[in-house]
C-alpha positions as CSV (number, residue, x, y, z in Angstrom):
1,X,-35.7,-9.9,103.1
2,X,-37.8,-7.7,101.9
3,X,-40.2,-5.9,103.7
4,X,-43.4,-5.0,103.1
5,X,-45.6,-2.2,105.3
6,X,-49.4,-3.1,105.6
7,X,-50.8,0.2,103.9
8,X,-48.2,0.2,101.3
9,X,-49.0,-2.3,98.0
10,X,-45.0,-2.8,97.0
11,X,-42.7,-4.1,98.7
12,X,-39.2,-2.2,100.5
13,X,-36.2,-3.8,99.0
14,X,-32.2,-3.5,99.6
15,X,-29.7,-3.3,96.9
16,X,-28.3,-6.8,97.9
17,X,-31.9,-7.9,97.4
18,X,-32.4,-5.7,94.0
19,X,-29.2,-7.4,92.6
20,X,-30.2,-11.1,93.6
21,X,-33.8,-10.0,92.0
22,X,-32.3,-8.8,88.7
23,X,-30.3,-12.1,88.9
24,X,-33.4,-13.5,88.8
25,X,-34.8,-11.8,85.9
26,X,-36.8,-8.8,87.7
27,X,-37.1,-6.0,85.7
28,X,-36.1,-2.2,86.4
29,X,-38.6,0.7,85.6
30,X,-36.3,4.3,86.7
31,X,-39.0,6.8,87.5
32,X,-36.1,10.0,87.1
33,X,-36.9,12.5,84.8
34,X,-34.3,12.2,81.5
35,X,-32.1,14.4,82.6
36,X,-31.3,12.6,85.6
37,X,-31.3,9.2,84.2
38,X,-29.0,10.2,81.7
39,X,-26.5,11.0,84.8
40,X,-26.5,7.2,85.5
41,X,-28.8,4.4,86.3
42,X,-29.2,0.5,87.0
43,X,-28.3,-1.5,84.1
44,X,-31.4,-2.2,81.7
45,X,-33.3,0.4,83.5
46,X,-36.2,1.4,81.3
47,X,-37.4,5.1,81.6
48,X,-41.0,5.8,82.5
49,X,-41.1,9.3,84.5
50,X,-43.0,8.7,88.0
51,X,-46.0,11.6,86.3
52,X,-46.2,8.9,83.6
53,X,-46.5,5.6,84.8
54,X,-50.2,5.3,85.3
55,X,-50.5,6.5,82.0
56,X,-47.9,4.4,80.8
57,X,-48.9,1.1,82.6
58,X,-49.2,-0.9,79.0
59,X,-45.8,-0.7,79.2
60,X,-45.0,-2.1,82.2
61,X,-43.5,-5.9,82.2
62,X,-46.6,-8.1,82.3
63,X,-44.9,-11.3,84.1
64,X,-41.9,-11.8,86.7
65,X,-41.0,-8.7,89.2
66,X,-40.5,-5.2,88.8
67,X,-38.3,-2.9,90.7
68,X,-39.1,0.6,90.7
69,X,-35.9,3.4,91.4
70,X,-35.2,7.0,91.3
71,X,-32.8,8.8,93.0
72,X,-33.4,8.3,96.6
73,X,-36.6,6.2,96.6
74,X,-40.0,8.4,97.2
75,X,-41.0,9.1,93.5
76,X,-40.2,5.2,92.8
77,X,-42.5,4.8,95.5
78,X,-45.2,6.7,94.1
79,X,-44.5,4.8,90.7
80,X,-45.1,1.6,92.6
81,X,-48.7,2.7,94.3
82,X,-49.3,4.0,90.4
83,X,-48.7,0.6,89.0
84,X,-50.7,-0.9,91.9
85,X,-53.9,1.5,91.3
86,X,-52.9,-0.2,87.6
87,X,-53.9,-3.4,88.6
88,X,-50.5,-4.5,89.1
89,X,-50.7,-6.9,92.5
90,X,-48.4,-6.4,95.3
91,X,-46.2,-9.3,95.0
92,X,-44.9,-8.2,91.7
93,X,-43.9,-4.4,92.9
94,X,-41.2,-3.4,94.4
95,X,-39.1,-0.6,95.4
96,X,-35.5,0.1,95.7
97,X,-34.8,1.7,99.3
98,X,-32.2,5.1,99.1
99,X,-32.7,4.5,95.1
100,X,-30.3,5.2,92.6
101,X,-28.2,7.1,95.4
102,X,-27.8,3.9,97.5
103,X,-27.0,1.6,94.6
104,X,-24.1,3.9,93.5
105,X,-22.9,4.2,97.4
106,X,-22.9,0.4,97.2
107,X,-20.4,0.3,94.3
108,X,-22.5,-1.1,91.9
109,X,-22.1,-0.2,87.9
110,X,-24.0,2.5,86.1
111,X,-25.4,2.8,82.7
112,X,-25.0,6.2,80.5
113,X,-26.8,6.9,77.8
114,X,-24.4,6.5,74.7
């Protein structure tokens, strides 16, 4: 269940809970620099650096959930307070605990850039 800390506007998630999310139609924002999400990343990740997300924020998903990752999940929990001082409400943001790192650990697939 996901858990969600008073002074925090996102919400902690699991990758058991990201993967029943994106089954659900959440979205993925990957706050890595290029380099790193060219290593690998969760499927239909879209890139928006954590330094650009504020500036960025009309490209954020407007409806359903987002789930923010990096590589081990403090810069995609900057990228969530960002969206949030966007005007992005809490029940929307999420973040994916032990990021990238913890998804891989847990076996699931990576995308490469082509």
């Amino acid at each position: 269940m996901p858990t969600k800390n008073p002074q925090e506007p996102f919400h902690r998630i699991t990758v058991e809970e990201a993967k029943q999310m994106l089954s659900n139609g959440a979205r993925v924002i990957d706050v890595r620099e290029p380099h790193e999400y060219a290593t690998g990343h969760v499927p239909g990740a879209a890139i928006i650096p954590v330094g650009n997300v504020f500036d960025r924020r009309e490209e954020l998903p407007k409806d359903g959930k987002i789930i923010f990752v990096c590589a081990f999940g403090q810069r995609s929990a900057l990228g969530c307070e960002m969206a949030a001082a966007a005007g992005l409400q809490p029940d929307v943001l999420y973040n994916l605990e032990g990021g990238t790192e913890a998804w891989i650990k847990a076996g699931e697939p990576v995308d490469t850039p082509q």
